[in-house]
MIPAVEX-299082 format. One record per residue (C-alpha): residue in three letters; x, y, z. Coordinates in Angstrom, 2 decimals, decimal comma. Last residue first. Layout:
REM MIPAVEX-299082
site resn=ala	X=X	Y=Y	Z=Z;
...
END
This chain:
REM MIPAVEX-299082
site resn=unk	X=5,60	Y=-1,90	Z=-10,89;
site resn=unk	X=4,08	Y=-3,43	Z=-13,92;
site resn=unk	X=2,52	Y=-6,58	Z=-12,33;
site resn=unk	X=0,41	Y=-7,43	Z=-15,55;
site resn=unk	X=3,28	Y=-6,37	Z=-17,49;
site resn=unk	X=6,39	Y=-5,64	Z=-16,14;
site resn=unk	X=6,31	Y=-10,07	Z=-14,48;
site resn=unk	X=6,88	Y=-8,68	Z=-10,94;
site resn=unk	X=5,89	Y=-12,40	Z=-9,01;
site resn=unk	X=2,79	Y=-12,19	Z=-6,92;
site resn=unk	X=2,47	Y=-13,47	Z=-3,23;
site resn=unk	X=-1,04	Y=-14,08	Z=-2,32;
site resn=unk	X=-2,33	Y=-13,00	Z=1,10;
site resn=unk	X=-3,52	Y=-15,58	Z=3,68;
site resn=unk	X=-5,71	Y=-12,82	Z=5,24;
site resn=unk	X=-3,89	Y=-12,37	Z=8,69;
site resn=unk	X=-4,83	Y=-8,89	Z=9,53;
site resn=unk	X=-2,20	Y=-5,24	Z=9,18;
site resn=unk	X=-2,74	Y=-5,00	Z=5,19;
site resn=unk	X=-5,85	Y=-6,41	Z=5,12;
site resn=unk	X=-6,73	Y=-3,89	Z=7,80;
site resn=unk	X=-4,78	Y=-0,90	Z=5,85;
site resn=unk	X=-6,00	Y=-1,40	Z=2,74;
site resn=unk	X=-10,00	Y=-1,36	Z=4,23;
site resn=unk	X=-8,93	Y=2,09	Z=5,65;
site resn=unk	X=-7,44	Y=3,57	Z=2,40;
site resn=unk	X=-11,05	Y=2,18	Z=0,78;
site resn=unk	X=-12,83	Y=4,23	Z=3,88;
site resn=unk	X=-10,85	Y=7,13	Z=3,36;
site resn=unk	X=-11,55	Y=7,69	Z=-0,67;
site resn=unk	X=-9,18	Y=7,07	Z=-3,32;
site resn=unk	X=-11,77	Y=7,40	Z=-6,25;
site resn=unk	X=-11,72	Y=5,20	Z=-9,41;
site resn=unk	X=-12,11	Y=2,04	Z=-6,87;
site resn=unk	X=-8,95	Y=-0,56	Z=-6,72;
site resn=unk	X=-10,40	Y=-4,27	Z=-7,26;
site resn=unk	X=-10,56	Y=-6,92	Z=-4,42;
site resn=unk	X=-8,42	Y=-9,58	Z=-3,07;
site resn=unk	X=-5,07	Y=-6,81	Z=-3,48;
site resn=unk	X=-2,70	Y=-9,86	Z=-4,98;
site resn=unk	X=0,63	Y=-9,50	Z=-3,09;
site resn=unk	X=4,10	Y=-7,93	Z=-4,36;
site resn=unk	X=7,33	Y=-7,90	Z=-2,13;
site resn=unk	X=9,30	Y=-4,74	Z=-2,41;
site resn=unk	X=12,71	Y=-5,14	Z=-0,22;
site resn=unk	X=12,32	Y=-5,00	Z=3,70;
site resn=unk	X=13,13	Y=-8,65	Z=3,87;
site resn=unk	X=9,52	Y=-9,32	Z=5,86;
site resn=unk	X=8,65	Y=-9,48	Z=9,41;
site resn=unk	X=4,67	Y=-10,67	Z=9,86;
site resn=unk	X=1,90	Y=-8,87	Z=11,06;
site resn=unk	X=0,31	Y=-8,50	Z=7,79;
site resn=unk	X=3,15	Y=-6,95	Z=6,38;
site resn=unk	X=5,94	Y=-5,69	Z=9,00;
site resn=unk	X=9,94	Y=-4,30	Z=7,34;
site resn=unk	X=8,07	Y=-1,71	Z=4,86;
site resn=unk	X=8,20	Y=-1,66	Z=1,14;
site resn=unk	X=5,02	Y=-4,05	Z=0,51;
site resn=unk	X=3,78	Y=-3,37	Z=-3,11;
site resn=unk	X=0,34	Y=-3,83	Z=-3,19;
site resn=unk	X=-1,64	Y=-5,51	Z=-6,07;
site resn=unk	X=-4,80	Y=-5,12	Z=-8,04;
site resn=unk	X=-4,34	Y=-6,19	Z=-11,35;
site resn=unk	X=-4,10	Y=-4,41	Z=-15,27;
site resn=unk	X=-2,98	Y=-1,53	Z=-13,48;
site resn=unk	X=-5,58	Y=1,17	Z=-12,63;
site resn=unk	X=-3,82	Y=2,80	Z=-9,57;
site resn=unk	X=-0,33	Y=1,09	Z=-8,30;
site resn=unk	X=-0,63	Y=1,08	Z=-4,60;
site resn=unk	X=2,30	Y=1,13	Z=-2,33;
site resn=unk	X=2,80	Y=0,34	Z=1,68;
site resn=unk	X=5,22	Y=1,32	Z=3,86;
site resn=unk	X=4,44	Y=-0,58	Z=7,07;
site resn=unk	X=6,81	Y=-0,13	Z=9,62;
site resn=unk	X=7,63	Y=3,53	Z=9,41;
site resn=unk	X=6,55	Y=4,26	Z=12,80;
site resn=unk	X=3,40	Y=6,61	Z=12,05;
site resn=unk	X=2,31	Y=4,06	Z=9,47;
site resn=unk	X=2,99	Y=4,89	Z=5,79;
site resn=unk	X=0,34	Y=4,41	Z=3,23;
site resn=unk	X=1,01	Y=5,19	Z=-0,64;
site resn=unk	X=-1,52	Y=5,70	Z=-3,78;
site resn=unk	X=-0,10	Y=5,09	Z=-6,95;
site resn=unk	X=-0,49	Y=7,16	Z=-10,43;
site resn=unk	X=0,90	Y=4,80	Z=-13,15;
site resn=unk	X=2,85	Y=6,42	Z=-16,17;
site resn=unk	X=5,88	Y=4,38	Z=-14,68;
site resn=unk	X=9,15	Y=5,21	Z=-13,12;
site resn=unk	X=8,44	Y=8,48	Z=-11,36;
site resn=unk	X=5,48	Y=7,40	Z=-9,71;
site resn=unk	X=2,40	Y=10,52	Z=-9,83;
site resn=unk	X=1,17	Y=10,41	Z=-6,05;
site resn=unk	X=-1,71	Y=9,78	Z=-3,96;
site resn=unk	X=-1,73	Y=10,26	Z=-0,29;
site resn=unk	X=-1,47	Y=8,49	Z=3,10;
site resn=unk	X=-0,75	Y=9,11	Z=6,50;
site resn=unk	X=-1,02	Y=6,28	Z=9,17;
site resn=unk	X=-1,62	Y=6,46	Z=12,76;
site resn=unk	X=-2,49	Y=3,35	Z=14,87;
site resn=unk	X=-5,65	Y=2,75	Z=17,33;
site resn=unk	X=-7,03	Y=0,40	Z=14,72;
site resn=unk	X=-7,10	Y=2,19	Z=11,74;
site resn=unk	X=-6,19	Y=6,78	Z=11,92;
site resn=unk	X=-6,08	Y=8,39	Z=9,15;
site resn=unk	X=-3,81	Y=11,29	Z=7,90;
site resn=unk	X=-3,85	Y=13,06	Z=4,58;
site resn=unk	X=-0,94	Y=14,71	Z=2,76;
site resn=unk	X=0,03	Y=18,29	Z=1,61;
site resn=unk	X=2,40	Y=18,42	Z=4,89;
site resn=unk	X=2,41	Y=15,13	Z=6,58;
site resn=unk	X=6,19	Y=13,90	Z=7,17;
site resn=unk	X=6,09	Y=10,89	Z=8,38;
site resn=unk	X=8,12	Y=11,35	Z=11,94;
site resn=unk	X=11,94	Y=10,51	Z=12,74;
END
């Protein structure tokens, strides 16, 4: 089963499809911005101006690596812009996908809220 794409943008990192968009999330007052790859391996979400920059890993692959498939929060090494554009989506998506020696966060509701 494909990504569905409709009202959403598409980028391509790598040599590997991804759509991505920006959304309202229904349990918070955050908007978040959310990257699927093309085989649902990565499933990646973004909380916009939270107290920190973190990504919430909801995908089975992050950073190369299997994980339990269940969110898993990691410090984003550098702060979320005021504008989604391409090239920041693209820059998500190779630190997401590279070995960086990422930083496992604990959800605490507060600085973590999501």
């Amino acid at each position: 089963m494909s990504v569905a794409t409709k009202g959403r943008r598409k980028i391509e990192v790598d040599g590997r499809r991804y759509v991505w968009y920006v959304a309202d999330d229904y349990d918070s007052a955050y908007k978040v911005l959310n990257v699927i790859s093309e085989d649902k391996k990565m499933i990646l979400t973004l909380p916009l101006h939270a107290p920190s920059a973190y990504v919430i890993s909801k995908g089975s692959v992050f950073q190369g690596k299997k994980t339990s498939g269940t969110w898993e929060r990691y410090a984003l090494p550098y702060a979320v812009p005021d504008a989604i554009i391409p090239s920041f989506v693209a820059d998500v998506i190779q630190w997401s996908t590279g070995d960086n020696g990422t930083v496992a966060v604990a959800w605490d509701g507060k600085q973590y809220p999501l």
